[in-house]
BAMAR-596882 format. One record per residue: x, y negated, z negated of N, C-alpha, C in turn. Coordinates in steps of 0.02 Angstrom, whole numbers, padded with zeros to 5 digits, always signed. Layout:
XYZXYZXYZ...
//
This chain:
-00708+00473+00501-00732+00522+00454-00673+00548+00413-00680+00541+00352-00615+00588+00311-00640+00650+00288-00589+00676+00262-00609+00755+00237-00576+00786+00182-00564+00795+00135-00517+00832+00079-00496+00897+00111-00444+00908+00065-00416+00955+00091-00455+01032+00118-00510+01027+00045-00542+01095+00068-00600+01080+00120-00611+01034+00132-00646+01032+00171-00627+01020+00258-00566+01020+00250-00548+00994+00345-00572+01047+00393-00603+01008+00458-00655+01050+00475-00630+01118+00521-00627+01175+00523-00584+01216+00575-00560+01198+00628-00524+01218+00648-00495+01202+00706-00534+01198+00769-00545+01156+00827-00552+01204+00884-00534+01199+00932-00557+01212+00989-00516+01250+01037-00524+01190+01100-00534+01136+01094-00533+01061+01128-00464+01033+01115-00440+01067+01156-00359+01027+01170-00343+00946+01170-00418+00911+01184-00416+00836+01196-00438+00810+01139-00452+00838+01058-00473+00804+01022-00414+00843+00948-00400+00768+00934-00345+00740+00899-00351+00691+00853-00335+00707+00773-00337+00674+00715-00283+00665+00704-00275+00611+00666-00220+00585+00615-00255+00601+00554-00194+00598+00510-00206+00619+00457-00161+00605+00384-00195+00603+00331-00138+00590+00281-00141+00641+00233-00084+00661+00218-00092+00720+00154-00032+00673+00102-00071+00702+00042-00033+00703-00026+00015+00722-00025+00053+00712-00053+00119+00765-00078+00152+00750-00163+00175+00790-00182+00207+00774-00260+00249+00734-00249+00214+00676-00330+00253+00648-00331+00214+00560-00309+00162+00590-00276+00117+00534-00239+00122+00506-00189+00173+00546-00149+00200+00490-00074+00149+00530-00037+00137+00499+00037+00102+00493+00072+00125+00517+00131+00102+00545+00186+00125+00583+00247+00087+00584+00289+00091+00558+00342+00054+00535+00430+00072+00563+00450+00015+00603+00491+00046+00634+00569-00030+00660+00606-00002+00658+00682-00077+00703+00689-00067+00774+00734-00145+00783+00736-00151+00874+00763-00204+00881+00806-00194+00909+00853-00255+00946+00880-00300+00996+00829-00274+01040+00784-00285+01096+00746-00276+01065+00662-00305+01021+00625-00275+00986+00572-00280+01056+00506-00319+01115+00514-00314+01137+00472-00272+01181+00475-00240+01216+00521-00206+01255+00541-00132+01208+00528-00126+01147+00546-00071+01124+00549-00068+01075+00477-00104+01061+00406-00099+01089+00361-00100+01143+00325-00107+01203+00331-00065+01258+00321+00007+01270+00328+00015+01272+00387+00093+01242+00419+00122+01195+00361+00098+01148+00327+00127+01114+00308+00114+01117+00233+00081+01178+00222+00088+01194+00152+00149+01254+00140+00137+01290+00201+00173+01366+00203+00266+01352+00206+00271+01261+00200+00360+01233+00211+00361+01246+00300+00324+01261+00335+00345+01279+00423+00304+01193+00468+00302+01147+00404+00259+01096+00465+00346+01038+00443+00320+00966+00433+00379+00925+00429+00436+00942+00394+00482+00897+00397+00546+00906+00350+00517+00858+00297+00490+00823+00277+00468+00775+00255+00430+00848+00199+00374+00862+00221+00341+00918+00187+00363+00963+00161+00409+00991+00163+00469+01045+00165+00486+01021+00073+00498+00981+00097+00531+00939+00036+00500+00898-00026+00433+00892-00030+00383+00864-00054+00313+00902-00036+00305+00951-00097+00233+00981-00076+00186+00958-00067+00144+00982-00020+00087+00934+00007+00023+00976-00049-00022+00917-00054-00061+00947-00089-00117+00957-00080-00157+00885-00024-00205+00874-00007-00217+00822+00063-00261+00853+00084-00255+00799+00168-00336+00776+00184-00322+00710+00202-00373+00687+00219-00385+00655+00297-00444+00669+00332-00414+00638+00413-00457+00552+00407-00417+00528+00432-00420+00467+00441-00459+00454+00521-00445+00502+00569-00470+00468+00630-00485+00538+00664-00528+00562+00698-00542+00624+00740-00576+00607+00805-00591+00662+00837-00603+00648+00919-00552+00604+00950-00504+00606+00952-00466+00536+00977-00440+00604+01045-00367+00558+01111-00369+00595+01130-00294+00585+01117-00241+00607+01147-00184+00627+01106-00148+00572+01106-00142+00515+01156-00097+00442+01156-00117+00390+01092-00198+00391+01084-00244+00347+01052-00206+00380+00964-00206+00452+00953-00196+00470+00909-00109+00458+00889-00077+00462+00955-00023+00422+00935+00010+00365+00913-00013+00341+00944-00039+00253+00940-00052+00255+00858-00113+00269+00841-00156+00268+00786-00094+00278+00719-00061+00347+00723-00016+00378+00685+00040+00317+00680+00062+00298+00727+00113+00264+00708+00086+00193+00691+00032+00163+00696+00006+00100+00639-00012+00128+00567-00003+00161+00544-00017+00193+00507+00056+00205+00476+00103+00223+00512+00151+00208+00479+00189+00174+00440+00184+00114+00506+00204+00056+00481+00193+00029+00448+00129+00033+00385+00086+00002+00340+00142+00023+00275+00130-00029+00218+00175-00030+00158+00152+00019+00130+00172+00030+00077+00149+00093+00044+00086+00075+00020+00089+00011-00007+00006-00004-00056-00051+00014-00017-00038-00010+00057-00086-00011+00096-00120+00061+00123-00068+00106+00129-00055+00189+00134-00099+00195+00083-00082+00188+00017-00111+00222-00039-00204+00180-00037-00207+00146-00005-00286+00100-00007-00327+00136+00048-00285+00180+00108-00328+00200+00164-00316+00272+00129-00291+00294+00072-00319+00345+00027-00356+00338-00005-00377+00302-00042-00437+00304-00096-00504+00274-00063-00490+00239-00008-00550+00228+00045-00572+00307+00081-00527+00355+00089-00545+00418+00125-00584+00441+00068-00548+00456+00009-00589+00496-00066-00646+00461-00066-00665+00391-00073-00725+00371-00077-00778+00389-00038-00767+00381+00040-00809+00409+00095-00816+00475+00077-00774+00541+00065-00786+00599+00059-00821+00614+00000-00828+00583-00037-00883+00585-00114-00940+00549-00085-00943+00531-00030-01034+00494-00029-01087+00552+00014
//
């Protein structure tokens, strides 16, 4: 399930469920990571208090790529996700915008 930014769903209080996630940032680069709390911890990462990465490149918009996971799976997940080229990064973005417009 993805989500735009205004839409990421509140937080809650299920310690075992864990998204990855990609946010925008200026400039157009791309930023992985995941959260138990994804809206809370984009905030964090609007407010300059989440990555160094973010800090440095405003984030603008986040979309989740994977939810309910439990925190290894979401690790796992985050770091294939990394490893992907940028084109490919930027394709599991416009695949999230598409799903979130249907």
């Amino acid at each position: 399930m993805y989500h735009c930014a205004d839409t990421v769903p509140a937080d809650t209080d299920e310690s075992g469920s864990w998204s990855v996630y990609l946010i925008l940032c200026e400039g157009g680069s791309l930023y992985c990571g995941i959260s138990n709390r994804p809206a809370e911890r984009f905030a964090a990462h609007r407010s300059g208090k989440g990555a160094k990465y973010t800090r440095i490149r405003k984030p603008l918009e986040m979309r989740l790529l994977h939810q309910h996971l439990n925190r290894s799976d979401a690790s796992k997940q985050e770091a294939a996700v990394k490893k992907l080229k940028t084109a490919d990064k930027q394709s599991l973005w416009q695949q999230a915008l598409r799903l979130a417009a249907e």
